[in-house]
N, C-alpha and C positions, 0 to 999 in steps of 0.2 A: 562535274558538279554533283554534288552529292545531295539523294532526294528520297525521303520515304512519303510513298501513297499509300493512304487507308481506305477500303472500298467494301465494301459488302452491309454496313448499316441500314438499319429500315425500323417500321414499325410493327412489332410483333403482339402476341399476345402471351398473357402470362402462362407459362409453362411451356413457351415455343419455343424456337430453335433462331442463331444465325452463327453465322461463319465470316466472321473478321479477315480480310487479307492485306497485307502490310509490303506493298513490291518496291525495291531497292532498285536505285542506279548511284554511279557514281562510285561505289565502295561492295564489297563483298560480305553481306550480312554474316555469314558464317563464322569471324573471323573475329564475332564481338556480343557481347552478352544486347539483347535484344527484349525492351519489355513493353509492355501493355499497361495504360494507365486510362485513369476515366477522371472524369470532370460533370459534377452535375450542378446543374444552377445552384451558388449559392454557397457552394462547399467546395472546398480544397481540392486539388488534382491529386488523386491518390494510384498508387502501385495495386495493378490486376494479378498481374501474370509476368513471369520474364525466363526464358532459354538462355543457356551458354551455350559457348561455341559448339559444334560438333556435337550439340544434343544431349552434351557429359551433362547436365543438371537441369531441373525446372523447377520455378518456384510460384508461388499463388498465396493472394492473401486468402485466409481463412474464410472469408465473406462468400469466394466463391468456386475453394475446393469441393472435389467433386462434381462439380458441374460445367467448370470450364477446362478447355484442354489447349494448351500452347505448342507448334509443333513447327519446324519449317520446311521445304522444298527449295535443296538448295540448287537446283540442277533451276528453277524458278528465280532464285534470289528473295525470295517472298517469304515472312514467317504471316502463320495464320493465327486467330484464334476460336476455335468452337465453342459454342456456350449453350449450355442447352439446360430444359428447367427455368428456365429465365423469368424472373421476378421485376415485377414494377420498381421496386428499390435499384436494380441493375439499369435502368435512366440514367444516362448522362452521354456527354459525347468523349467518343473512347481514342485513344493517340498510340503510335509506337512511338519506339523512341530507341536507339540507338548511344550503348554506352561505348564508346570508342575507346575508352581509356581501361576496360577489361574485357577480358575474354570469357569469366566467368559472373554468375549471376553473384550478388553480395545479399547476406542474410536480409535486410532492409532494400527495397528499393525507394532510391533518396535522387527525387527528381531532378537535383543540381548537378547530378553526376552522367546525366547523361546528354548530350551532344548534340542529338542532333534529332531534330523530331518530325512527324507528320502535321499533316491538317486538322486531322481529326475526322472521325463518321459518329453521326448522331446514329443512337441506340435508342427507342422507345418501347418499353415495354407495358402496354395497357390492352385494357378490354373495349 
């Protein structure tokens, strides 16, 4: 059965630090372009962060290059993601997700195309 867990969410303060982790069973993360999306009351699920297979690319929306880092541990099966600098606007609860139908990440990430998702970890970033 194929299953991604999101774990490492919390309440931070602004310009703090977390580390997202995203652990696979069922299927072999490596083998499939892999992304990070968030959700905050109110507004659309939008595309973070996503890795292709074998680490060949990374991509980030502009919102929060430079400050987030997408990486994974495949000996783990687990992709993470660090986010550091973190702003109040970075509030929402954040998801992997699993595009099984490529290997590489796509200029857009377009939430219909990917497969297969988490639960979600709530992100709070306030004072």
């Amino acid at each position: 059965q194929v299953q991604l867990v999101e774990s490492g969410g919390g309440l931070v303060q602004p310009g703090g630090s977390l580390r997202l982790s995203c652990a696979a069973s069922g299927f072999t993360l490596d083998y499939y372009a892999i992304g990070w999306f968030r959700q905050a009351p109110g507004k659309e699920r939008e595309g973070v962060s996503c890795i292709s297979y074998s680490d060949v690319s990374t991509t980030y929306a502009d919102s929060v290059k430079d400050r987030f880092t997408i990486s994974r541990d495949n000996a783990k099966n687990t992709v993470y993601l660090q986010m550091n600098s973190l702003k109040p606007e970075d509030t929402a609860v954040y998801y992997c997700a699993a595009n099984t139908m490529r290997s590489r990440c796509g200029p857009q990430m377009i939430t219909h195309e990917y497969d297969y998702w988490g639960q979600g970890t709530q992100v709070t970033v306030s004072s």
